[in-house]
C-alpha positions in Angstrom: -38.0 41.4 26.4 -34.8 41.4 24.6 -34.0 38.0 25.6 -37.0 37.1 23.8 -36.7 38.9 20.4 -33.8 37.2 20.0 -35.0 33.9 20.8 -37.7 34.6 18.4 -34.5 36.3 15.9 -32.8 32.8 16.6 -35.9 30.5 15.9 -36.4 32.2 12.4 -32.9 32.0 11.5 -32.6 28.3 11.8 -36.1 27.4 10.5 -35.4 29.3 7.2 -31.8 27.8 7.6 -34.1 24.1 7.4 -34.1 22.9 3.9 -37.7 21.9 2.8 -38.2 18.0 2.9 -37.8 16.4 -0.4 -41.2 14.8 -1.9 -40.8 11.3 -2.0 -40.7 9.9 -5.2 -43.0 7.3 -6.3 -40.7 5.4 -8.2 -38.2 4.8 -5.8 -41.0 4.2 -3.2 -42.1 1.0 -5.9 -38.4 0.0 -6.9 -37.8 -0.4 -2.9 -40.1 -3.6 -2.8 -38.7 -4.7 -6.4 -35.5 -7.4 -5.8 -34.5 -9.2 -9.0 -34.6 -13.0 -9.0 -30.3 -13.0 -9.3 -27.9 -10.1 -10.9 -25.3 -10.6 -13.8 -22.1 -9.2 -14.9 -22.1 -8.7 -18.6 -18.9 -7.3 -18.5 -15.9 -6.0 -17.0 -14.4 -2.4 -17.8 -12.2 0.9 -16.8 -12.2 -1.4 -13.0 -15.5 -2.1 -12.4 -18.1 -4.3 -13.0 -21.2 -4.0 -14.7 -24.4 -5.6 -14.0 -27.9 -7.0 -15.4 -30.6 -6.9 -12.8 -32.8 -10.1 -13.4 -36.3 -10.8 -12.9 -37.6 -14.1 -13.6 -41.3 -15.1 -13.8 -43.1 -16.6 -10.9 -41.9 -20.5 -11.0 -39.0 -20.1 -13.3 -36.2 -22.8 -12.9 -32.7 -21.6 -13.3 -30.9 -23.5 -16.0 -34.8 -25.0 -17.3 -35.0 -24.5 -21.1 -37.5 -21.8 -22.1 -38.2 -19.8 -24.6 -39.7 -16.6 -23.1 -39.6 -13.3 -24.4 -37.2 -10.3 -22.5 -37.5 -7.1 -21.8 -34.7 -5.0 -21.5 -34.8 -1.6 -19.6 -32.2 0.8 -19.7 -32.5 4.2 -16.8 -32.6 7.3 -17.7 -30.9 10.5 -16.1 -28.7 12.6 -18.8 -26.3 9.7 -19.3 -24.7 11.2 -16.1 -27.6 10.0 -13.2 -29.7 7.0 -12.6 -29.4 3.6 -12.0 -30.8 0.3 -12.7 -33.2 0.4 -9.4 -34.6 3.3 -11.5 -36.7 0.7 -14.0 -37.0 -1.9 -11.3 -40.8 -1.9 -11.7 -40.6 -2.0 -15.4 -38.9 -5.6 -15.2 -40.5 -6.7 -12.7 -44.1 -5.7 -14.6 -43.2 -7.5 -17.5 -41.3 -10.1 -15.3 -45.2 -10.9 -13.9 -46.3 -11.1 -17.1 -43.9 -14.4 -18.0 -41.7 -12.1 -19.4 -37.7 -12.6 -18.6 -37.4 -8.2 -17.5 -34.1 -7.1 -17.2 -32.5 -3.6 -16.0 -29.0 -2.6 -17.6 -26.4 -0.9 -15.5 -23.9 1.4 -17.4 -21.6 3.8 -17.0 -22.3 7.5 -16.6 -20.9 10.4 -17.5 -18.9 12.2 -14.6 -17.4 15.3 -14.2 -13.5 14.8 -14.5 -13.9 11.0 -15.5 -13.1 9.9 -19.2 -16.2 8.5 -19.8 -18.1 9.8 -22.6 -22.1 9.1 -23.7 -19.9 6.7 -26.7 -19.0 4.8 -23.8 -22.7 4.4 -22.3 -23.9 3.3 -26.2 -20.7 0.9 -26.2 -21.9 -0.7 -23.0 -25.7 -0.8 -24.0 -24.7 -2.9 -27.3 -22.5 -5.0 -25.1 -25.4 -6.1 -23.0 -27.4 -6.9 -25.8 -25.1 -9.4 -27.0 -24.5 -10.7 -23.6 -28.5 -11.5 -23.8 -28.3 -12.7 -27.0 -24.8 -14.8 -26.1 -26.9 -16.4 -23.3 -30.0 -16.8 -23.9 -30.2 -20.6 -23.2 -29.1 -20.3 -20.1 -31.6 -17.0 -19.4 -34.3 -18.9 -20.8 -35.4 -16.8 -23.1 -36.0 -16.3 -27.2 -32.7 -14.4 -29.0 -35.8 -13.6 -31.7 -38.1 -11.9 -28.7 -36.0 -9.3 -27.1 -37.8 -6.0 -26.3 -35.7 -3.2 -25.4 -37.4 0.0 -23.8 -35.6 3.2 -22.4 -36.4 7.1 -20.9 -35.3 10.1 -21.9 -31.3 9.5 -22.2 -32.1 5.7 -21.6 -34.5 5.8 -25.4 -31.3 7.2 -27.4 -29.4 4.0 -25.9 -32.2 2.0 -26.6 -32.4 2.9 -30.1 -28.6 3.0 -30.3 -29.0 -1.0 -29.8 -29.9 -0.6 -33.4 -28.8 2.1 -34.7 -24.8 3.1 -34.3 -23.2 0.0 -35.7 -20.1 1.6 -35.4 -19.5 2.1 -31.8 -18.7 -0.7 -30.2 -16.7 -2.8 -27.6 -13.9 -3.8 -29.3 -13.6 -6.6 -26.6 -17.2 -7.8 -27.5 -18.0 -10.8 -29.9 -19.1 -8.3 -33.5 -20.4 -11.2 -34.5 -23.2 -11.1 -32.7 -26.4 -8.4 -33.7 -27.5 -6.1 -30.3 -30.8 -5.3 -32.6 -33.6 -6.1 -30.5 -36.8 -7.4 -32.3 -38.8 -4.3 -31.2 -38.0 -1.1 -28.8 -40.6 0.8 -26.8 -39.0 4.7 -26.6 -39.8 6.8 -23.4 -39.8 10.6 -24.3 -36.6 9.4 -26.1 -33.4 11.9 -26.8 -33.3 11.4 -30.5 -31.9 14.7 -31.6 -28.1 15.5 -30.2 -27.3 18.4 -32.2 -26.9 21.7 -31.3 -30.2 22.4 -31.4 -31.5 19.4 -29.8 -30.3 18.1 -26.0 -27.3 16.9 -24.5 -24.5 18.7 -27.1 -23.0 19.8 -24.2 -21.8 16.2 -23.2 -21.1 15.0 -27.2 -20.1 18.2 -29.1 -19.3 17.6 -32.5 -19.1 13.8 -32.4 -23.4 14.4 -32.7 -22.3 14.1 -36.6 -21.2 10.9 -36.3 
């Protein structure tokens, strides 16, 4: 008998020990079937690359003139999570549409590392003008360029347009990251301290 109460005792122990399986998410579920026609690097920074996930229509020739519209989408996640694979179906949506759809990889903000959400607006506007640089070559209009972001991914969106004093110092000011029109997910618009994310921007909100 006591040999088994505490193989019962031991059975409980580890089953409450068993963390619950994790719901799958159906993002990532439709992302996993998603693979971009060919993946860029816009540019080169603190050691690392970083990249443009492309997804061409159906029949597209690289290096064919065109003059398609693109559609940039830029992950969410707190400026600190996410990736491109996040807005994998978003591109390649618009992508099926004979859109050009494109998802921007940036930095994020980690624990101990210097980079700040600055840096993630810095590298959004630096993308934009890589589009814009090489559009020929993309196949797209410089005049039809949608961008489109989530959550922590709108405020870069609408920081394409609207912070025209943080940039790149290494990228070509000459050259205008304002999309033609933005499409703004649940966007994070207010950074003050009584909006979200002050905690990664402090005072620099008033900028």
């Amino acid at each position: 008998m006591k040999h088994l109460l505490f193989s019962l005792l031991l059975a409980a122990t580890v089953a409450a020990a068993e963390k619950p399986a994790k719901k799958p998410d159906p993002v990532d579920q439709i992302a996993a079937w998603c693979q971009p026609s060919q993946v860029l690097v816009y540019k080169h920074v603190a050691g690392r690359d970083l990249e443009l996930h492309v997804f061409a229509p159906k029949g597209a020739q690289p290096g064919k003139k065109a003059k398609r519209a693109c559609f940039v989408a830029i992950h969410g996640g707190g400026w600190q999570g996410g990736e491109p694979q996040r807005f994998y179906p978003f591109a390649e949506c618009f992508a099926s549409q004979g859109m050009l759809g494109i998802s921007v990889q940036y930095r994020l903000v980690k624990k101990g590392e210097p980079t700040t959400v600055f840096n993630c607006v810095e590298d959004i506007r630096s993308a934009m003008r890589y589009i814009k640089a090489h559009a020929e070559e993309l196949g797209i209009d410089p005049e039809k360029i949608v961008v489109c972001g989530g959550s922590a991914g709108g405020h870069l969106a609408a920081a394409t347009a609207l912070f025209d004093d943080v940039n790149d110092p290494q990228d070509d000011l000459s050259i205008d990251p304002t999309p033609t029109a933005m499409v703004l997910l649940f966007p994070v618009i207010d950074t003050s301290t009584e909006g979200y994310g002050n905690a990664k921007i402090g005072d620099d909100w008033k900028r």
